[in-house]
C-alpha positions as CSV (number, residue, x, y, z in Angstrom):
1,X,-0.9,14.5,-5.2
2,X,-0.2,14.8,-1.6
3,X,-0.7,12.0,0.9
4,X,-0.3,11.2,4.6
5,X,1.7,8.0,5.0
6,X,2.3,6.4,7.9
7,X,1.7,10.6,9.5
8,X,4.8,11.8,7.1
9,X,3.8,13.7,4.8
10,X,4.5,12.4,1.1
11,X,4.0,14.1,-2.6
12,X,3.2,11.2,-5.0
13,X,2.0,11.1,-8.6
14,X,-1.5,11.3,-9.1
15,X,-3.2,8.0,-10.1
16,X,-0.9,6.3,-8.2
17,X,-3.0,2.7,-7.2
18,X,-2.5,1.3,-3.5
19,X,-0.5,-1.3,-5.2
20,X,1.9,0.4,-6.8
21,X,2.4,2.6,-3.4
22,X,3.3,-1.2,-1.7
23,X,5.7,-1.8,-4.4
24,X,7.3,1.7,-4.0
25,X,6.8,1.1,0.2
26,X,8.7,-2.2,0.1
27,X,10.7,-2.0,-2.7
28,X,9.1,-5.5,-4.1
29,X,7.2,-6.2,-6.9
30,X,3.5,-7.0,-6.3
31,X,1.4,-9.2,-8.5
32,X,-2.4,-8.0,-9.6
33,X,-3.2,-10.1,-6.6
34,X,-1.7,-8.1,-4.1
35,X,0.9,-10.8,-3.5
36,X,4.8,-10.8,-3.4
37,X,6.0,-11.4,-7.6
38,X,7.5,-15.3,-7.1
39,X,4.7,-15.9,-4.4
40,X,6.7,-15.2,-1.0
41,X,4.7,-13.4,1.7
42,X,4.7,-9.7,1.5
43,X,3.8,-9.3,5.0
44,X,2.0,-6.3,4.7
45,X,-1.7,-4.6,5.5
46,X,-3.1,-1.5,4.1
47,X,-5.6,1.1,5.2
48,X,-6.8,4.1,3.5
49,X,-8.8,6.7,5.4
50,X,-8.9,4.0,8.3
51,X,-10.0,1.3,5.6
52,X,-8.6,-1.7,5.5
53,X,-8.3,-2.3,1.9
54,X,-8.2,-5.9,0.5
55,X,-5.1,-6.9,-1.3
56,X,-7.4,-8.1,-3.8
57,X,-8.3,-4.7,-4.9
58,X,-4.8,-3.1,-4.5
59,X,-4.8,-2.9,-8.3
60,X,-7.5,-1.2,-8.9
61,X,-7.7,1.0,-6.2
62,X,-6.2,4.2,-6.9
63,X,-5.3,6.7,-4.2
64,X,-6.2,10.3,-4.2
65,X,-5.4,13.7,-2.9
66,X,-5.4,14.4,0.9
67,X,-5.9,10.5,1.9
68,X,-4.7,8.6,5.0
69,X,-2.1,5.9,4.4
70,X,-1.6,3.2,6.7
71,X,1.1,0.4,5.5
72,X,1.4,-2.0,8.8
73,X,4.3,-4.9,8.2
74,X,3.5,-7.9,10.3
75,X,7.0,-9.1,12.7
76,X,7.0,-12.4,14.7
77,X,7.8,-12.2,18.3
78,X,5.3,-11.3,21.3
């Protein structure tokens, strides 16, 4: 399937749930909670189609052709 992510294009496999995309993103493993495997923060938002979607249903939510990815990582400063 063929995504938008972060406006670059990307060719994924089809099924793919927004979780798994995070894991692949960030290159850490994410629990069924949407949290950081060992607890740390992961530091991360998600939006699909200009959706924020909850990390609580990053498991289940599975991602399909044509969509709009947004993965925002949070940085400390101002």
């Amino acid at each position: 399937m063929n995504l938008t992510i972060n406006n670059e294009p990307r060719e994924l496999r089809a099924g793919m749930t927004c979780r798994e995309l995070v894991s692949d993103l960030t290159g850490r493993v994410v629990t069924e909670e949407g949290r950081a495997e060992g607890g740390g923060p992961l530091g991360v938002a998600l939006a699909v189609d200009g959706s924020v979607v909850p990390r609580s249903l990053w498991a289940t939510t599975e991602l399909a052709d044509g969509q709009q990815v947004e993965l925002v990582t949070a940085v400390q400063g101002g």
